[in-house]
C-alpha positions as CSV (number, residue, x, y, z in Angstrom):
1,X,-18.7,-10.7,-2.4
2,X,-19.9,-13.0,0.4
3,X,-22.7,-11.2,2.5
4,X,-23.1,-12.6,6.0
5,X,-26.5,-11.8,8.0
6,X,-26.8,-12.4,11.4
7,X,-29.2,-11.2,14.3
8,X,-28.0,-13.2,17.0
9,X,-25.0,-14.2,19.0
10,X,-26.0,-17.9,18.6
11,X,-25.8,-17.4,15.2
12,X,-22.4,-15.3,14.8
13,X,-21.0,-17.5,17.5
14,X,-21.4,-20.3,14.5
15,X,-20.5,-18.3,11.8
16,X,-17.5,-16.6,13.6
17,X,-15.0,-19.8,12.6
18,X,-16.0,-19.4,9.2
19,X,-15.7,-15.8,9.0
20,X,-12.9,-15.8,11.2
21,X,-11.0,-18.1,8.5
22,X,-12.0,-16.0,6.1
23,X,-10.2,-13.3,6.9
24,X,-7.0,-15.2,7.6
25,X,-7.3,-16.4,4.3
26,X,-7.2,-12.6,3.3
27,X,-10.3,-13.0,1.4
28,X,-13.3,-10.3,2.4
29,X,-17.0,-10.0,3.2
30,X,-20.0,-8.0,4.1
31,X,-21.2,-8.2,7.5
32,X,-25.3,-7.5,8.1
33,X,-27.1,-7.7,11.3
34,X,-30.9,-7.5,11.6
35,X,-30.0,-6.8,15.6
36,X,-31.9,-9.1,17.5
37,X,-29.5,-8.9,20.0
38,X,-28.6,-5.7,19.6
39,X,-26.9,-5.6,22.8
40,X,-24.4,-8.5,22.9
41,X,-23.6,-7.9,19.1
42,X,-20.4,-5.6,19.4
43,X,-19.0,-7.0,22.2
44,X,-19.1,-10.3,20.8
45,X,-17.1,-9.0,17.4
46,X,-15.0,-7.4,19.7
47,X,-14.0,-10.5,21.8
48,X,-13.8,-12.4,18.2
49,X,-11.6,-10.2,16.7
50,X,-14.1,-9.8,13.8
51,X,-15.2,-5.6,12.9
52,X,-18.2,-4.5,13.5
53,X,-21.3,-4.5,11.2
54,X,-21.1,-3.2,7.6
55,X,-25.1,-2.9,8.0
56,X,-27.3,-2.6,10.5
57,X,-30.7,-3.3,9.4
58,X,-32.5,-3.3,12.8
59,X,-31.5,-2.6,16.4
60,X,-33.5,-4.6,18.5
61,X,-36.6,-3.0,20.2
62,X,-35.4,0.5,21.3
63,X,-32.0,-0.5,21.1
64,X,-32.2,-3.5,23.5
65,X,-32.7,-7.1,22.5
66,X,-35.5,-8.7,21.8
67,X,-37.4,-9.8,24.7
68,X,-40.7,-11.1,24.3
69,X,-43.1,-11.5,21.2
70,X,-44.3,-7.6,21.4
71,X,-40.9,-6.5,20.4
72,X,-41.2,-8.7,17.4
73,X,-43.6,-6.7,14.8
74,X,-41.8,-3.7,15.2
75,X,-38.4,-4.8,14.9
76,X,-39.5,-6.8,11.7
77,X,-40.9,-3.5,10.6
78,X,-37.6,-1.7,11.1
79,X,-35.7,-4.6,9.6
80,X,-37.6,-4.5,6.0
81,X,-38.1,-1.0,5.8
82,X,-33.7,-0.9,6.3
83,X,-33.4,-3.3,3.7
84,X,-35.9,-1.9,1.3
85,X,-34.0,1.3,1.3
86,X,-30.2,-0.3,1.4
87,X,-31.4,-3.2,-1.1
88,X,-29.6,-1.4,-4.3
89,X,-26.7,-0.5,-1.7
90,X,-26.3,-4.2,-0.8
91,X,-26.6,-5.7,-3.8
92,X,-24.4,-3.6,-5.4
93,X,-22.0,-4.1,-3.0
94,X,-22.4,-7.7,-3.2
95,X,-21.7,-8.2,-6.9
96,X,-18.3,-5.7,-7.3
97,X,-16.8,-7.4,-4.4
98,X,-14.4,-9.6,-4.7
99,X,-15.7,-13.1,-5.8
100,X,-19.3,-13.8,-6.8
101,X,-22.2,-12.1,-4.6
102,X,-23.6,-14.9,-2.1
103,X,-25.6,-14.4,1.0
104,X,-24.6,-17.1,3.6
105,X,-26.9,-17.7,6.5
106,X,-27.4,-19.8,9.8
107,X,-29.0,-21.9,11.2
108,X,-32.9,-21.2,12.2
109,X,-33.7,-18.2,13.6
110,X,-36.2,-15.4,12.1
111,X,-33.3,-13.7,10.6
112,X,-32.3,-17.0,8.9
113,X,-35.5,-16.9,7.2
114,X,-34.9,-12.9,7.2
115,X,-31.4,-13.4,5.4
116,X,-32.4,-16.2,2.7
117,X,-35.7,-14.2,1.5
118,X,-33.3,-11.0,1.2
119,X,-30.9,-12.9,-1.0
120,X,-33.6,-13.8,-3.1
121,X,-35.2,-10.5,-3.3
122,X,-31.6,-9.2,-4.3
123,X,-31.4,-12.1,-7.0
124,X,-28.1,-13.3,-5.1
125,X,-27.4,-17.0,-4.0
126,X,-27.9,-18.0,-0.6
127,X,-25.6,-20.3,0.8
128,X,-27.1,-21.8,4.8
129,X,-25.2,-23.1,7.3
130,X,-26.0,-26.0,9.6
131,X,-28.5,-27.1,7.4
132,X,-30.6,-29.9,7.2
133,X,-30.9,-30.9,10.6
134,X,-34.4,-31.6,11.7
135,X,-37.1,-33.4,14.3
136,X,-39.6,-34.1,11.9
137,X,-41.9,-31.6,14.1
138,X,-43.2,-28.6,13.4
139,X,-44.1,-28.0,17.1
140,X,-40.6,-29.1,18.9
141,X,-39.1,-26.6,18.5
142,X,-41.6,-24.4,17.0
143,X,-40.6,-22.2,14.9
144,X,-37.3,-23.4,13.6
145,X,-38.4,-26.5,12.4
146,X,-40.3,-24.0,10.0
147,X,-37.6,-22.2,9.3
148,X,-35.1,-24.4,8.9
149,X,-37.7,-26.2,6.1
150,X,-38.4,-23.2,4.6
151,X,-34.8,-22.1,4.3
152,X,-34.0,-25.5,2.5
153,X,-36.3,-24.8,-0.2
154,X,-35.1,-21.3,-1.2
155,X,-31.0,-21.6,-0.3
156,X,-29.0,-22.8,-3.6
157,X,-25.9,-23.9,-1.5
158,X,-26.7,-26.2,1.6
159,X,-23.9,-26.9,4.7
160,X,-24.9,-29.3,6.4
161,X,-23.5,-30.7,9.3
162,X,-22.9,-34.5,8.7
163,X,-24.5,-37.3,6.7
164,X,-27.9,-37.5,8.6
165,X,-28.3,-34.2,7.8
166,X,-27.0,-34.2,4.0
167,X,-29.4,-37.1,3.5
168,X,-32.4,-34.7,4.7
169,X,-31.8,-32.1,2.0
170,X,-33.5,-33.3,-1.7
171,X,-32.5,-29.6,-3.8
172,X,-29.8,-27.7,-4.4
173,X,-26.0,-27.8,-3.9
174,X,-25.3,-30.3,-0.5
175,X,-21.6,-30.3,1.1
176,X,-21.3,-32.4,4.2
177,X,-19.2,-30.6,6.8
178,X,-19.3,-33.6,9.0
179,X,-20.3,-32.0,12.1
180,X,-21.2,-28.2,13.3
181,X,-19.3,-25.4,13.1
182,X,-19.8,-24.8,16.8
183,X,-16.9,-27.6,17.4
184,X,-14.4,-24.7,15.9
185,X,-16.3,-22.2,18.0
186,X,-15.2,-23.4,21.2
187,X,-11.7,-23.5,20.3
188,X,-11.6,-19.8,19.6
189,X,-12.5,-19.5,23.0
190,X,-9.4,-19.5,25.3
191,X,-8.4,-21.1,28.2
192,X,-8.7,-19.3,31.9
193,X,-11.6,-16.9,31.0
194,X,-12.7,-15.0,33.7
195,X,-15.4,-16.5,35.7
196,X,-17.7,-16.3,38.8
197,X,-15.6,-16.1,42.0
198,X,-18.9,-17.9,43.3
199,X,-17.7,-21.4,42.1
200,X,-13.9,-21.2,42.6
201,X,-12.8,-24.5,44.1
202,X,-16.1,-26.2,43.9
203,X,-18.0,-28.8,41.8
204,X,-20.7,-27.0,40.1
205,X,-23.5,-27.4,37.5
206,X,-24.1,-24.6,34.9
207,X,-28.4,-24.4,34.1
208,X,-29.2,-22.5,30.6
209,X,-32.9,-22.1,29.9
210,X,-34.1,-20.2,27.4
211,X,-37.0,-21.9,24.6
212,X,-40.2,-20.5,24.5
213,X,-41.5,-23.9,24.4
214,X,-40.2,-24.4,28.3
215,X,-40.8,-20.3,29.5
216,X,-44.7,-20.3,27.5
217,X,-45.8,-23.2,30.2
218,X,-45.8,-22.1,34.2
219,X,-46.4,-25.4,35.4
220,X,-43.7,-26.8,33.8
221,X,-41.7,-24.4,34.5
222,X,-42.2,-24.1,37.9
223,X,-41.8,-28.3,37.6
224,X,-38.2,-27.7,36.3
225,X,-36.9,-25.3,38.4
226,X,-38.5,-26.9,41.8
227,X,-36.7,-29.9,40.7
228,X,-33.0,-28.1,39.6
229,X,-33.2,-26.1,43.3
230,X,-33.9,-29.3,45.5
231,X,-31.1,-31.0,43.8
232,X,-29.1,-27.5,44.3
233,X,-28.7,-28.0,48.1
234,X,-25.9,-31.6,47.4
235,X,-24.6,-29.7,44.4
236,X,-24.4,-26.0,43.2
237,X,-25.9,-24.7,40.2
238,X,-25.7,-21.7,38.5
239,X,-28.6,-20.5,36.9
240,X,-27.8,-17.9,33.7
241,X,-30.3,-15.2,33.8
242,X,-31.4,-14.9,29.9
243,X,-33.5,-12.1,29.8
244,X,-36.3,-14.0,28.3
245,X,-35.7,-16.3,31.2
246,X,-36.2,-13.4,33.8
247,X,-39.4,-12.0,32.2
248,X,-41.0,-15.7,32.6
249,X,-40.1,-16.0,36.2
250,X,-41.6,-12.5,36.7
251,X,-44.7,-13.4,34.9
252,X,-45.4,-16.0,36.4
253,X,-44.0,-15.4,40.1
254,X,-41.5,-17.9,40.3
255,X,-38.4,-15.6,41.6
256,X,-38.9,-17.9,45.5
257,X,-37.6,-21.0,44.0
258,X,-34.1,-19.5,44.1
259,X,-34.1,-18.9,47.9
260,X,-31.8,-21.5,48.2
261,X,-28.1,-20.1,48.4
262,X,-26.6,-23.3,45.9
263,X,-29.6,-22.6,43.3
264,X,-27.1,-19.1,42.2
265,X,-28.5,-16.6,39.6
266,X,-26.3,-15.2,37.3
267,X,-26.2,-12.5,35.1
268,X,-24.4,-14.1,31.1
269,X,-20.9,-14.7,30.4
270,X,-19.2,-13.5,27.2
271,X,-18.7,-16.0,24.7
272,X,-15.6,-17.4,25.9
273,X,-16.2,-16.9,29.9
274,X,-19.4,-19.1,29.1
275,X,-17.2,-21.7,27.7
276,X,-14.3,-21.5,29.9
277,X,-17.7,-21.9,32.6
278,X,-18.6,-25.3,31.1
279,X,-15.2,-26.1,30.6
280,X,-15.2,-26.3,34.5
281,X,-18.1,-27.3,35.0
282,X,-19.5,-31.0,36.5
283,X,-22.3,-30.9,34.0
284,X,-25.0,-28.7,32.2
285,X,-28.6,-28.8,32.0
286,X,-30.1,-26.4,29.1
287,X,-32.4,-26.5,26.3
288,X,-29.9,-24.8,24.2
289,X,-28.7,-27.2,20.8
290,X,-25.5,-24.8,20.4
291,X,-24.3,-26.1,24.2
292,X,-25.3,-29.8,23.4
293,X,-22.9,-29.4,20.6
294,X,-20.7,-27.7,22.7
295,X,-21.0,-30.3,25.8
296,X,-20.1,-33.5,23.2
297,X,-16.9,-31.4,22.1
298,X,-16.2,-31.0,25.5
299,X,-17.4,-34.5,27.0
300,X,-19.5,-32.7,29.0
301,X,-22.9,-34.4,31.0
302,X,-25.6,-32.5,29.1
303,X,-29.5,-32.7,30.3
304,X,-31.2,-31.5,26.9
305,X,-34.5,-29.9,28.6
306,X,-36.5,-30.3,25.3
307,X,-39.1,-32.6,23.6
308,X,-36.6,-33.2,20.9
309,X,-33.7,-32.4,19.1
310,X,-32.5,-31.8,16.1
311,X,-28.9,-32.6,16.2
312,X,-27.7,-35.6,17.2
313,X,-24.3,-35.1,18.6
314,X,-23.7,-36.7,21.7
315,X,-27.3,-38.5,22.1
316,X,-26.8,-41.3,23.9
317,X,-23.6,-41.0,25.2
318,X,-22.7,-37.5,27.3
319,X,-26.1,-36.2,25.8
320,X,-29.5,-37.1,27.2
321,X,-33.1,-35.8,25.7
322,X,-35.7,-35.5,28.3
323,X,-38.5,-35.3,27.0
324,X,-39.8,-31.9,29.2
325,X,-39.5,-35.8,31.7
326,X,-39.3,-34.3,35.5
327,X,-38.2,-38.4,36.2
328,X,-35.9,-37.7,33.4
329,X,-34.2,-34.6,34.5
330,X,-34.4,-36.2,38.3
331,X,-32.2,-39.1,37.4
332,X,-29.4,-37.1,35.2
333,X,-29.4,-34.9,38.1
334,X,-28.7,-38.1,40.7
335,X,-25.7,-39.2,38.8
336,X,-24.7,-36.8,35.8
337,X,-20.9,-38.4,36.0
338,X,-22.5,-41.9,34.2
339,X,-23.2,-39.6,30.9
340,X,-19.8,-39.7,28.8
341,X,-19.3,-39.3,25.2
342,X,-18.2,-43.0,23.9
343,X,-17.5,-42.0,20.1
344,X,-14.5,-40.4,19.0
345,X,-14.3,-36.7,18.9
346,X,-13.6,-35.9,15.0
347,X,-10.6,-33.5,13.9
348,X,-12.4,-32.4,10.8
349,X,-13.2,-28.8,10.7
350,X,-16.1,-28.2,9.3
351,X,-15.4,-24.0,9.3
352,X,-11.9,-25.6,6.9
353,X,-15.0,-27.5,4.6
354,X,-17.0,-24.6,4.0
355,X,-13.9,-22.2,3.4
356,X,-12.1,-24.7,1.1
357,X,-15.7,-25.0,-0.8
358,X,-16.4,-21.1,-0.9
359,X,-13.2,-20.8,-2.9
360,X,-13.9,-23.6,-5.0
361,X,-16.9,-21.7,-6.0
362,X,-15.7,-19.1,-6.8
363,X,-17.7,-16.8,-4.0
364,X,-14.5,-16.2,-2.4
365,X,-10.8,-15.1,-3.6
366,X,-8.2,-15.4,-0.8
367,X,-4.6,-13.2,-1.3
């Protein structure tokens, strides 16, 4: 049987398509969360359609997500001292399930890395998701170009998410999706999704900001958002309140740049209101690589606030990189409407790829 493990919505917001197909298949799997976002977890299922998890194997810190990096060593605690005592549980349920016992995996967070060691500990295969993609720098973003390295070296079954990617991976098993999973994602999401009364009516920008390479660094930080409220005042922008994004403003005292009534804080969106948000929207600024993916799908102006990235979707054309660039972010924000995706928009699924592959395998059996 195919165990999924997940910690985050990012993550199950990637995997959902494939698990999603799965089930219309009527094939079957184990679902696992390590609870990073403990909080946004069920609600997310719920609005998928997909149960809730099999196994929880952490819940956050005190049953709340994951904050900042003092929540971290205790939650990892909590995680491997779960599994240690469920590990004959899972893999037992993982090899008289139906199909051969895999673990599958996404992307690069620490329960990525979490998930792949666990299948190896458990002597089961470990299939990863979105693989492959890379910067070539350990320190943008740090630490997921770790992971996702690391990851490569111990998965059997690699998905990765077209051929730049493929051509990055040298071991194992590589299938070529030809592009992210995250363009199926957004199509689960449907249309007219509640959303902020606030913006009814009126051209808006939507600002998501959320690395720890941007929230670590005041100056920059107060840089950015100086910069996203003066431009606020000719068009609005609403500002998601991450809750990693709210404990750096505390921190460092930045809470009066948002005295301007078009800079407009808001608490997050489900899933699909977030989408139906951008759908909507005029453009997006964000740090985020699931909404550059999800901006190109949508031929959506995207401002990637980061040194690099790792995917290249849209880069280029409706995608720009700046750099951590306050010029760079000043001129997107002068004339977003310039950035337009010029490349065709695929029809391939890649959730249909990785399904169609599973049962090829053998790891999944489908009524």
């Amino acid at each position: 049987m195919i165990c999924a493990i997940y910690g985050t919505t990012g993550e199950l917001i990637k995997l959902a398509p494939v698990l999603v197909r799965i089930r219309e298949a009527g094939g079957s799997y184990l679902s696992a969360t390590t609870g990073q976002q403990v909080q946004q977890i069920p609600a997310l299922l719920d609005q998928l359609g997909l149960p809730q998890p099999d196994v929880w194997l952490g819940r956050g810190s005190g049953g709340r997500d994951l904050h900042t990096n003092s929540d971290i060593p205790g939650w990892l605690a909590r995680v491997a001292s779960t599994f240690a005592s469920e590990r004959g549980h899972l893999r037992h349920l993982a090899r008289n399930g139906d199909g051969k016992p895999l673990v599958l995996v996404h992307g690069d967070t620490m329960t990525t890395v979490l998930g792949t060691l666990m299948g190896r500990i458990m002597g089961v295969p470990v299939a990863h998701i979105e693989a492959g993609v890379r910067t070539w720098d350990v320190f943008h973003p740090f630490p997921e170009e770790l992971s996702r390295r690391l990851v490569s070296r111990i998965a059997q079954l690699h998905y990765a998410p077209g051929p730049a990617a493929a051509a990055n991976l040298k071991r194992g098993v590589v299938v070529d999706t030809g592009t992210n999973t995250i363009r199926d994602s957004v199509h689960l999401a449907p249309r007219d999704s509640p959303i902020p009364a606030v913006v009814e009516g009126r051209r808006y920008g939507v600002v998501s900001l959320h690395r720890y390479e941007l929230l670590k660094e005041r100056e920059l930080l107060r840089v950015t958002l100086a910069t996203l409220a003066r431009h606020a005042r000719r068009t609005p922008l609403l500002f998601v309140d991450h809750p990693v994004t709210i404990a750096a403003i505390e921190r460092f005292r930045l809470g009066g740049l948002f005295d301007n009534e078009n800079f407009i804080r808001m608490e997050r969106l489900s899933f699909f209101g977030f989408v139906e948000l951008l759908r909507r929207s005029a453009f997006v600024v964000t740090d985020s690589g699931g909404s550059q993916v999800e901006s190109f799908e949508l031929d959506l102006p995207c401002l990637v606030h980061r040194k690099k990235v790792e995917q290249p979707e849209g880069v280029g054309e409706n995608v720009v990189v700046s750099g951590f660039s306050t010029a760079e972010l000043e001129r997107f924000l002068e004339d977003p409407d310039r950035h337009r995706r010029t490349s065709p928009r695929s029809e391939l699924s890649p959730s249909d790829v990785i399904v169609a592959d599973l049962r090829q395998r053998g790891y999944l059996r489908t009524s």
